[in-house]
Each structure stands twice: as structure tokens, then as C-alpha cells.
C-alpha positions as a LaTeX table, in Angstrom:
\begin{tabular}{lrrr}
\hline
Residue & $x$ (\AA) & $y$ (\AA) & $z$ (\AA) \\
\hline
Unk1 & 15.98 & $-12.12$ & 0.44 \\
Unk2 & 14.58 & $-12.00$ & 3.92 \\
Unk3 & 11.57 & $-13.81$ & 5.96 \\
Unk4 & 8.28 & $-11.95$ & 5.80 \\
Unk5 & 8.66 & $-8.86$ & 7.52 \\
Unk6 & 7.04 & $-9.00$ & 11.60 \\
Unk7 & 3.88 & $-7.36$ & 12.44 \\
Unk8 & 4.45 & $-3.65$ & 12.88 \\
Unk9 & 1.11 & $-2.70$ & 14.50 \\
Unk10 & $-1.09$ & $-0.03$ & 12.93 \\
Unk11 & 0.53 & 3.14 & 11.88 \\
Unk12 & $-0.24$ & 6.58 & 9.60 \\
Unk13 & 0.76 & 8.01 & 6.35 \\
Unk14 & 3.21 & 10.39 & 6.82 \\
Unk15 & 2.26 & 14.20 & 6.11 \\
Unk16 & 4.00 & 17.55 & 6.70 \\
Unk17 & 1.13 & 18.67 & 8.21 \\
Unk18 & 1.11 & 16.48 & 10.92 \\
Unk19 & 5.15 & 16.88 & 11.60 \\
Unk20 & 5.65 & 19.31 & 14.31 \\
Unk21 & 2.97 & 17.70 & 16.37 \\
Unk22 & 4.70 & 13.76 & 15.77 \\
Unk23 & 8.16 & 15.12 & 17.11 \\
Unk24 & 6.89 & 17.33 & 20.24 \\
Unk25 & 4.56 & 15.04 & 21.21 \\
Unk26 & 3.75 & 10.95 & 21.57 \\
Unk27 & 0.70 & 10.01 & 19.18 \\
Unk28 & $-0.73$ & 6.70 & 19.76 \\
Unk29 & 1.01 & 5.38 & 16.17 \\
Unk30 & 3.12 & 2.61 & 16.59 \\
Unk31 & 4.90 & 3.60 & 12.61 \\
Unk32 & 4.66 & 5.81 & 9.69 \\
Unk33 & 4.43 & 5.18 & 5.83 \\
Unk34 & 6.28 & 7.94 & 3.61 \\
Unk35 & 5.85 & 8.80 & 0.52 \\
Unk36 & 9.28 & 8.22 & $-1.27$ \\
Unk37 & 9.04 & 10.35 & $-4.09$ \\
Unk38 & 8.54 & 13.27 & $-1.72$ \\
Unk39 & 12.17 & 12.11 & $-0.09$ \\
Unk40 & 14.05 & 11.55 & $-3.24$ \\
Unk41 & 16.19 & 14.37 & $-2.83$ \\
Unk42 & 19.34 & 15.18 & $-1.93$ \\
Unk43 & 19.02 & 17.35 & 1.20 \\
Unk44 & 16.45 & 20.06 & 2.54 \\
Unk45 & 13.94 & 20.28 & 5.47 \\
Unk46 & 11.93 & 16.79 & 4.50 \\
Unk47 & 15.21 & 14.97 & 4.78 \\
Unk48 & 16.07 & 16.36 & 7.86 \\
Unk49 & 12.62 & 15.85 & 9.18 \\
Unk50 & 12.29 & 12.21 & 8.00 \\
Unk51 & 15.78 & 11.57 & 9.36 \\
Unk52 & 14.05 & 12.45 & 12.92 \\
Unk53 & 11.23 & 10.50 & 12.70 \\
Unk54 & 13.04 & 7.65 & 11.64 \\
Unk55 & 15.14 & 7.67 & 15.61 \\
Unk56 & 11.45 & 7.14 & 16.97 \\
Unk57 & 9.36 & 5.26 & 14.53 \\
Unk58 & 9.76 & 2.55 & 11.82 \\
Unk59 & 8.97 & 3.58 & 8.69 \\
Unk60 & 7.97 & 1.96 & 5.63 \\
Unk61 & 8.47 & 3.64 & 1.44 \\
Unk62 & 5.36 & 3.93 & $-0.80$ \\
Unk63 & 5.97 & 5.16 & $-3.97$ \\
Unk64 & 3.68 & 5.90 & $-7.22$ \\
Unk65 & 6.32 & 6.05 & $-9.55$ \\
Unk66 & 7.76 & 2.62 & $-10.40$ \\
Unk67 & 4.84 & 1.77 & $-13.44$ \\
Unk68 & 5.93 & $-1.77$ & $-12.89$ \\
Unk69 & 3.61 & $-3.16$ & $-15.06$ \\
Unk70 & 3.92 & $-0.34$ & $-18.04$ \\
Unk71 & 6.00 & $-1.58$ & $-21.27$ \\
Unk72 & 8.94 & 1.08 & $-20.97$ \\
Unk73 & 12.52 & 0.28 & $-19.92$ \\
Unk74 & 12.73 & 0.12 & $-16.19$ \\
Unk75 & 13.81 & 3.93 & $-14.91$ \\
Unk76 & 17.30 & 3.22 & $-13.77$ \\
Unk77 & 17.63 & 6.56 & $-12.36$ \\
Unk78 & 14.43 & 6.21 & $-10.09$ \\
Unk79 & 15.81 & 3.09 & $-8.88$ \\
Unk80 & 18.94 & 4.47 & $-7.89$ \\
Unk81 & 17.85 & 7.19 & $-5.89$ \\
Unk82 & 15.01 & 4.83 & $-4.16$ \\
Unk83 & 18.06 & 2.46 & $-2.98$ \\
Unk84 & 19.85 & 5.19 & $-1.68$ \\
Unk85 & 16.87 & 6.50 & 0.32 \\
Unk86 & 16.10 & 2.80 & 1.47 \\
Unk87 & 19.74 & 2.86 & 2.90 \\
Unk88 & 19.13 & 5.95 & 4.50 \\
Unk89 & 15.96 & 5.13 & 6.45 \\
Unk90 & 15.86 & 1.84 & 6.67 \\
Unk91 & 12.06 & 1.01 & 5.94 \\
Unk92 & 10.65 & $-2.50$ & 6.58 \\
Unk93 & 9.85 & $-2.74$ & 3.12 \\
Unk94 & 9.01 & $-0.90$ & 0.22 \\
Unk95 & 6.20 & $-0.87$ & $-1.90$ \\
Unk96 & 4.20 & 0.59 & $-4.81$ \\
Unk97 & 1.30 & 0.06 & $-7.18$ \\
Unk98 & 0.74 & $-3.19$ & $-9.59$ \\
Unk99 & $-0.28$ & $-0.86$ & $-12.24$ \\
Unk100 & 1.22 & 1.53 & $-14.98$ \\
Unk101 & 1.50 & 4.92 & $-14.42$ \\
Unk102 & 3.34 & 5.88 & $-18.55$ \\
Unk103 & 4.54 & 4.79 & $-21.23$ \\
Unk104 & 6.56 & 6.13 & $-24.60$ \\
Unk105 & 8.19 & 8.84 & $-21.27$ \\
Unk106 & 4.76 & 10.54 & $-20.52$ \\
Unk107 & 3.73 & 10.06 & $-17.15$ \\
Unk108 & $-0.28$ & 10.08 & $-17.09$ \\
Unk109 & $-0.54$ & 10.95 & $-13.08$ \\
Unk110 & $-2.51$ & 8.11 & $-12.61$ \\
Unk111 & $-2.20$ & 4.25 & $-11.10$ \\
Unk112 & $-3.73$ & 2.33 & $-14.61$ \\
Unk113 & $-4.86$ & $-0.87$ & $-14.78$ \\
Unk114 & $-3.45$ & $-4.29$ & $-16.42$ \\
Unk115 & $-5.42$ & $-6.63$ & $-18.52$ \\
Unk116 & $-5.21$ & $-9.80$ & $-16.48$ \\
Unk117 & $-3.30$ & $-11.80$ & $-19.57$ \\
Unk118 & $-0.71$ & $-14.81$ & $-19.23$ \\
Unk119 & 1.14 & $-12.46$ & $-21.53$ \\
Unk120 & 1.09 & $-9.65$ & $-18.80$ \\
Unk121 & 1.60 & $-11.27$ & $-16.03$ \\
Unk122 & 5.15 & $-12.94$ & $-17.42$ \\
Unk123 & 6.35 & $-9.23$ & $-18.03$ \\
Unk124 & 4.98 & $-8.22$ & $-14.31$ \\
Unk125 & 6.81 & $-11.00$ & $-13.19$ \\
Unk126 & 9.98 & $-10.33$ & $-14.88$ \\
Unk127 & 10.20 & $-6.45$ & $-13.93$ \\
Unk128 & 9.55 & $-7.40$ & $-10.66$ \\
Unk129 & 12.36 & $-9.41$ & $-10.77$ \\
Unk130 & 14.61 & $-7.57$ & $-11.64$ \\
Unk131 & 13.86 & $-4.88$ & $-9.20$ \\
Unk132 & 14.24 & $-6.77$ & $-6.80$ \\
Unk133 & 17.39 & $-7.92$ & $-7.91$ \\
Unk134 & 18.57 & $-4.44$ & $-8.32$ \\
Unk135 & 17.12 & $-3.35$ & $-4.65$ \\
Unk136 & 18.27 & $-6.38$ & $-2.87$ \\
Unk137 & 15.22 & $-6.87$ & $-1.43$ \\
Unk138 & 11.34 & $-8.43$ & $-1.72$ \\
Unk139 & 8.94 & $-5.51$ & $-3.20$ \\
Unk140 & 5.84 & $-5.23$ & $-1.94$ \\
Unk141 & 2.77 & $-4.50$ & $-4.66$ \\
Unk142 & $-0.43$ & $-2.90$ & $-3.83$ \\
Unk143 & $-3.38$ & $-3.88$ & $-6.03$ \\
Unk144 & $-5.22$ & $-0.49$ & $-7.37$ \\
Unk145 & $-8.87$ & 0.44 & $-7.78$ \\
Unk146 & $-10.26$ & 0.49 & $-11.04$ \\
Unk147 & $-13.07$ & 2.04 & $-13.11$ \\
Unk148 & $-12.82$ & $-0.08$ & $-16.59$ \\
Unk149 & $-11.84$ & $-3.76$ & $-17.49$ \\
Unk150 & $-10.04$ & $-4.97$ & $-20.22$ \\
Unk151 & $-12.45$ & $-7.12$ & $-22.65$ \\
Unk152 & $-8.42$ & $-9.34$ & $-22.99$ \\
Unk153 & $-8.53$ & $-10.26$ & $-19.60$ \\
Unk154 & $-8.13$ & $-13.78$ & $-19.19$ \\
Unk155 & $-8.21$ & $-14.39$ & $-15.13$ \\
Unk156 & $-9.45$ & $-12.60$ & $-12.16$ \\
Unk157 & $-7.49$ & $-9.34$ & $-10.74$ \\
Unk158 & $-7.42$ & $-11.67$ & $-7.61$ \\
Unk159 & $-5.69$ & $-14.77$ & $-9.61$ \\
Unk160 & $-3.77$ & $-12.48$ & $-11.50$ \\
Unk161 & $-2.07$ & $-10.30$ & $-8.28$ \\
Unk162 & $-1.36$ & $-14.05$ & $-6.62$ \\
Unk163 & 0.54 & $-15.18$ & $-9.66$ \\
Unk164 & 2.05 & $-12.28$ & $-9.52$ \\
Unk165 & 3.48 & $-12.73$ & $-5.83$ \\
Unk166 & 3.79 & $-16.61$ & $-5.66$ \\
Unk167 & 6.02 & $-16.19$ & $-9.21$ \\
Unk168 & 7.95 & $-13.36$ & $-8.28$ \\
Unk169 & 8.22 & $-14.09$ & $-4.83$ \\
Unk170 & 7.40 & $-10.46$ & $-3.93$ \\
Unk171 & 5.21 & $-9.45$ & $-0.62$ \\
Unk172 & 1.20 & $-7.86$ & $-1.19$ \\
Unk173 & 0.05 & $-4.41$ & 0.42 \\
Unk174 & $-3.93$ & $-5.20$ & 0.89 \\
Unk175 & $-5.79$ & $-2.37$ & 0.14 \\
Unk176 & $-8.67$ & $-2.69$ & 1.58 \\
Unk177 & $-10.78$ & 0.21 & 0.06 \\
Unk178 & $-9.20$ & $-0.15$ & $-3.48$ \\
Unk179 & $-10.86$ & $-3.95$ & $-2.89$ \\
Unk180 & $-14.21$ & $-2.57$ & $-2.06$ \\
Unk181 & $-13.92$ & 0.24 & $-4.73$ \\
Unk182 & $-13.05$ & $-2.28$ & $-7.61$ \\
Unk183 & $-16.10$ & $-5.07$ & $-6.22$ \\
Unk184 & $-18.45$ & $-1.98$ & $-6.57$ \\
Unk185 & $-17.49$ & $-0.63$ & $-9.89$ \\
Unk186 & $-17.20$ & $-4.15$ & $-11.48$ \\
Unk187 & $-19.83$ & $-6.32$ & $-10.25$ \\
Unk188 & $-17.19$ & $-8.78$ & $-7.76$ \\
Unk189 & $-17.65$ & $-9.77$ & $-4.32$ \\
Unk190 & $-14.81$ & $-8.79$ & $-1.85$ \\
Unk191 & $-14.86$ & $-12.00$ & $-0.21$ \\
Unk192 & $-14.07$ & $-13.38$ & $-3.85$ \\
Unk193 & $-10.72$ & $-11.61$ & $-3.73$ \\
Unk194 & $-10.11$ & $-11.65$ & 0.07 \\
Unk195 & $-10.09$ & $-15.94$ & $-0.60$ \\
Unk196 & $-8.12$ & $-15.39$ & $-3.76$ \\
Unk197 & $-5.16$ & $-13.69$ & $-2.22$ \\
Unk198 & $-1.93$ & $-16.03$ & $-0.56$ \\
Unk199 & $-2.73$ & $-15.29$ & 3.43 \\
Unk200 & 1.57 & $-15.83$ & 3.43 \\
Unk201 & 1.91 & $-12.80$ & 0.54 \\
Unk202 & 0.12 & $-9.91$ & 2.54 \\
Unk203 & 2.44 & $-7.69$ & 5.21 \\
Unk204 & 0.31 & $-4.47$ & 5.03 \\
Unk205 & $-3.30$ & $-3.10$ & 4.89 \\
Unk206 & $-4.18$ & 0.37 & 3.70 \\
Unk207 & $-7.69$ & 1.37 & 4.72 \\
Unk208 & $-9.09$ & 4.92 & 3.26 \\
Unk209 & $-11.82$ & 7.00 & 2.19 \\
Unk210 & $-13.48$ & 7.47 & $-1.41$ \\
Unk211 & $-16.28$ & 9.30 & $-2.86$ \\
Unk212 & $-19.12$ & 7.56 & $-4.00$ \\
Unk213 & $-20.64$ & 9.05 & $-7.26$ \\
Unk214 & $-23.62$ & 6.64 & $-6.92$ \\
Unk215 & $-22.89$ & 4.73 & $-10.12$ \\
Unk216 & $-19.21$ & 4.44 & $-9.40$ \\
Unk217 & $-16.59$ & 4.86 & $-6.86$ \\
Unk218 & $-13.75$ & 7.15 & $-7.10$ \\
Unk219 & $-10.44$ & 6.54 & $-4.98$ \\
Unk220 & $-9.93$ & 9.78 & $-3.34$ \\
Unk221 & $-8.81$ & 9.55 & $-0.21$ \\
Unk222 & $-10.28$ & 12.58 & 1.06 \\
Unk223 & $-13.05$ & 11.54 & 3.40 \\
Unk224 & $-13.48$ & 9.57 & 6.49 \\
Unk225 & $-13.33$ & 5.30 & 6.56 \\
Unk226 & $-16.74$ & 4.40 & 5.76 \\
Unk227 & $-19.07$ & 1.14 & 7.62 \\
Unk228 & $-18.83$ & $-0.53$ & 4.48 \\
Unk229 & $-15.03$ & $-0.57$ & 3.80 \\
Unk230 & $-14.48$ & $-0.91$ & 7.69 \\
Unk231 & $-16.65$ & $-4.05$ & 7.21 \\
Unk232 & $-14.19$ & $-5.40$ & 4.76 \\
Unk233 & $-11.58$ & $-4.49$ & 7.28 \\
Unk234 & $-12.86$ & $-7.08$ & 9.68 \\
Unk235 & $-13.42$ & $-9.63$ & 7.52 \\
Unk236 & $-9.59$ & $-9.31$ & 6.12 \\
Unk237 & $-8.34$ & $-9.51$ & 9.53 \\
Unk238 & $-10.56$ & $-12.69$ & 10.21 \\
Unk239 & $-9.05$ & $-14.13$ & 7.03 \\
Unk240 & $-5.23$ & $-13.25$ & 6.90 \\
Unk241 & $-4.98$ & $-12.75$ & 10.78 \\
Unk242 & $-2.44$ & $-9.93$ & 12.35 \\
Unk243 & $-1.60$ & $-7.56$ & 9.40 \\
Unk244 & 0.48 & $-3.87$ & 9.79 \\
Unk245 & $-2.70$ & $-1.60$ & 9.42 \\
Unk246 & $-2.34$ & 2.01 & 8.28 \\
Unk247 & $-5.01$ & 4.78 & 7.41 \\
Unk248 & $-4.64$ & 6.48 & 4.25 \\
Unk249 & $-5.12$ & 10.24 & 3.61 \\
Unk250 & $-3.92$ & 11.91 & 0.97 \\
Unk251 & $-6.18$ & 15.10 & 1.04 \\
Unk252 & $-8.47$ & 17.27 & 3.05 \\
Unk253 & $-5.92$ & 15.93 & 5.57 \\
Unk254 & $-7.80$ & 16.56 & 9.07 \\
Unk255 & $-5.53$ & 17.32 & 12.65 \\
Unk256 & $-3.05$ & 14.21 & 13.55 \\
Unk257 & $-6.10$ & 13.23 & 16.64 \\
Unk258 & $-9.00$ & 12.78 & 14.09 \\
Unk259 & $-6.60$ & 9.93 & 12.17 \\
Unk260 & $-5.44$ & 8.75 & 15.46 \\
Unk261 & $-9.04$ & 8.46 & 16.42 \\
Unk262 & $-9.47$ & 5.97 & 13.18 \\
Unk263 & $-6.57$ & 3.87 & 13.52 \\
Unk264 & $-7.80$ & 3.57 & 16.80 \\
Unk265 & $-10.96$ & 2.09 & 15.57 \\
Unk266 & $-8.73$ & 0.05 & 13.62 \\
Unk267 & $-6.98$ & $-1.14$ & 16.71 \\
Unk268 & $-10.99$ & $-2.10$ & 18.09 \\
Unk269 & $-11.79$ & $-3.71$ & 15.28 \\
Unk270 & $-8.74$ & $-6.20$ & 15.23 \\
Unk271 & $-8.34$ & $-6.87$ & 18.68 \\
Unk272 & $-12.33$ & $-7.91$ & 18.71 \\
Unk273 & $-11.82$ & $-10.30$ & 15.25 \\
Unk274 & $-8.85$ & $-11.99$ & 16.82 \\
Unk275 & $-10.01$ & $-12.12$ & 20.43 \\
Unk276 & $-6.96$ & $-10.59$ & 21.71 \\
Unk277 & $-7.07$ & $-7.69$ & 24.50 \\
Unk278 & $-3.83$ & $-5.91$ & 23.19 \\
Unk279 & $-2.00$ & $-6.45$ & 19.62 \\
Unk280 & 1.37 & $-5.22$ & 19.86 \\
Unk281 & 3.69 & $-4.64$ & 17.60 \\
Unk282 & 6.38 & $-7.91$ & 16.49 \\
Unk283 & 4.14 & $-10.27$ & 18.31 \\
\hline
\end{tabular}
């Protein structure tokens, strides 16, 4: 297994939309995140597309498929065909959700939440093992948002995503609206889980949108970083220092400038927090 992955600088999801503008011009991202369910094919346009973004910008695989924490067998076949698109594009890591997405082979379309249990967590551990074993590399796990608790729970989502990563020895993807999306729907305080996270376990930040229903939260995605998440934002870079930020939007997708604009503000924010005129990339 390799050290913790270098500081990548603050890049965008990855979205056909936004492809013919990437490769004809030079937008102020320093790397791209793709989706690698959308790549796990064996040919086509994406491929070819991917393949040329990868000769200008690092790249890093998120996936929604991997239901690491759900009681089925482990999908060999997914596996399989995420190596081979790891050796193809060489991302600086891969991650996906601490959640379950299925179980009995029906696949709800949804990241689910775990009961925080000492029982749970030794099967998280385990599976996350073993993929690694079978990837040959660290996984990185993003903690969801969530709109119900389990009554079983026996520790704190915080407590229960660092045993996770100190046990398994796998890396964290921060998600810094799912934090502030969970503290609102349950009652928590986001510094409570910003302290209660390893500093040494987190290599990535995703910062997004959601719509707020007044009584709840709902992680959509679809809407413009708030002053309330971007709050959060700062005080995450005060706490775990330099950290590969990336905005993330999945729909009403806007032009590539408008996200440029926010990952700018992203830039701001972080370069203001750690007193530093410039953050580049591997510094």
C-alpha cells in the first residue's frame, strides 16, 4: 500500500456536458473526478474521451456501486472491471460511499445508511479489506447524508467512520455538505464530527448543493454551494489543513465557468484559512 496520496489542488466532477469545452480550452481546474460506473465499459466515445483527459489532468474514480457496507457477497464482477479501469487511467485513488446501496441482488438506487454497531463496523472493516486486497490499493470511503437513525446504534457516525479507517487502514473523502446535511437532519454539531475524524485519514473534500425542505435536508446536488456549507468548508480546512477540494454537481449542471467560478471561491476560501497567497498542487 502506498503513502497518503499528495495534495492535488481543487478540481471538478467530470460531466459530458462540460467535455468539448475541457479539451479545446484551459479551465482553471487543476483535476477531475469521474464517475466510474459511467467508464466501466469496454470501448465507445466516454472511453475515448476519458482517455484524453487523462494526458492533461489527474483524475480520481468515484463510484456508487460498491454497497460496502450491505450484507451480500462482494460483486466480483464489479471489482474486476473497476481494476481494469484503474489500470487504464491511473486515478490517485478511488473511492465510494460507506453505505449500502442492496441487498438479496436488488439495487435500491440509493447510498443507505449503517447502524453504527461493533457488529457492523467488524463486517465494514473486513469488506474493506478485502477490497483492498483485491485492488491493490487503499480505498477511499465517503461518509453519506442521512435522513433516519438506527435506534441500534451504539457510537457516533463520526466514531464509527474513524474506526472504520484507522482499522482498515483505508483513506476518508470529507464531504462536506453530506456533514452539514446529516448535523441538520439529526440534531449534531459539525464541529462534533469535523474533531471526530483522523486529520491523517482525509485526502479529499466534496463540497455541493442540497435542497432544504425546511424540516429536513435533501442531498441533491442540484443547486449552488450555500454560506452555510461554505462555512463548514472553512472550518474543515482550518482543522485538517491542505485537502484536494472538488465541487459536486450532479444535476441542473450549469456551463463549465459558473463551477469554475465556485471552485474558485474554494481556492479564496483556503488560501485565506491557511494564510497562504497561492496553494498549488503537490505542495
Amino acid at each position: 500500500m502506498s503513502d497518503k496520496p499528495p495534495f492535488l489542488g481543487f478540481g471538478l466532477g467530470l460531466r459530458p456536458q462540460h467535455y468539448s469545452e475541457i479539451l479545446e480550452g484551459s479551465p482553471q481546474v487543476d483535476w477531475f473526478e469521474v464517475l466510474s460506473e459511467n467508464y466501466m465499459i469496454e470501448g465507445g466515445q466516454p472511453l475515448r474521451m476519458l482517455d484524453r483527459i487523462c494526458e492533461r489532468y489527474p483524475v480520481v474514480m468515484h463510484g456508487v456501486s460498491l454497497s460496502i457496507a450491505s450484507t451480500a457477497p462482494l460483486d466480483r464482477e464489479y471489482l474486476a472491471r473497476l481494476k481494469t479501469l484503474a489500470a487504464r487511467v491511473n486515478p490517485k485513488w478511488i473511492s465510494d460511499h460507506l453505505c449500502w446501496t442492496g441487498v438479496h441482488g436488488v439495487n435500491m438506487h440509493d447510498l443507505l445508511p449503517v447502524p453504527y454497531t461493533k457488529e457492523a463496523l467488524d463486517h465494514v472493516v473486513d469488506r474493506v479489506s478485502r477490497v483492498q486486497d483485491i485492488l491493490g490499493r487503499r480505498l477511499t470511503l465517503e461518509n453519506v447524508s442521512s435522513y433516519v437513525t438506527f435506534g441500534q446504534s451504539e457510537m457516533t457516525e463520526w466514531e464509527f467512520v474513524s474506526e472504520v479507517a484507522n482499522r482498515a487502514d483505508c483513506w476518508l473523502l470529507f464531504d462536506v455538505n453530506n456533514v452539514y446535511v446529516s448535523a441538520f437532519n439529526h440534531g449534531f454539531s459539525t464541529d462534533d464530527f469535523l474533531n471526530g475524524v483522523p486529520r491523517d485519514r482525509v485526502v479529499q473534500f466534496h463540497v455541493a448543493g442540497h435542497s432544504h425542505e425546511e424540516s429536513h435536508i435533501i442531498d441533491t446536488h442540484d443547486h449552488p454551494v450555500c454560506d452555510e456549507v461554505w462555512d463548514v468548508y472553512r472550518a474543515a480546512v482550518a482543522h485538517f489543513g491542505p485537502v484536494s477540494t472538488m465541487i459536486e454537481r450532479d444535476d441542473n449542471i450549469p456551463p463549465l465557468a459558473a463551477l469554475v467560478d465556485e471552485l474558485d471561491h474554494a481556492r479564496s476560501i483556503a488560501r485565506e484559512v491557511l494564510g497562504r497567497p497561492s496553494l498549488a498542487a503537490a505542495e
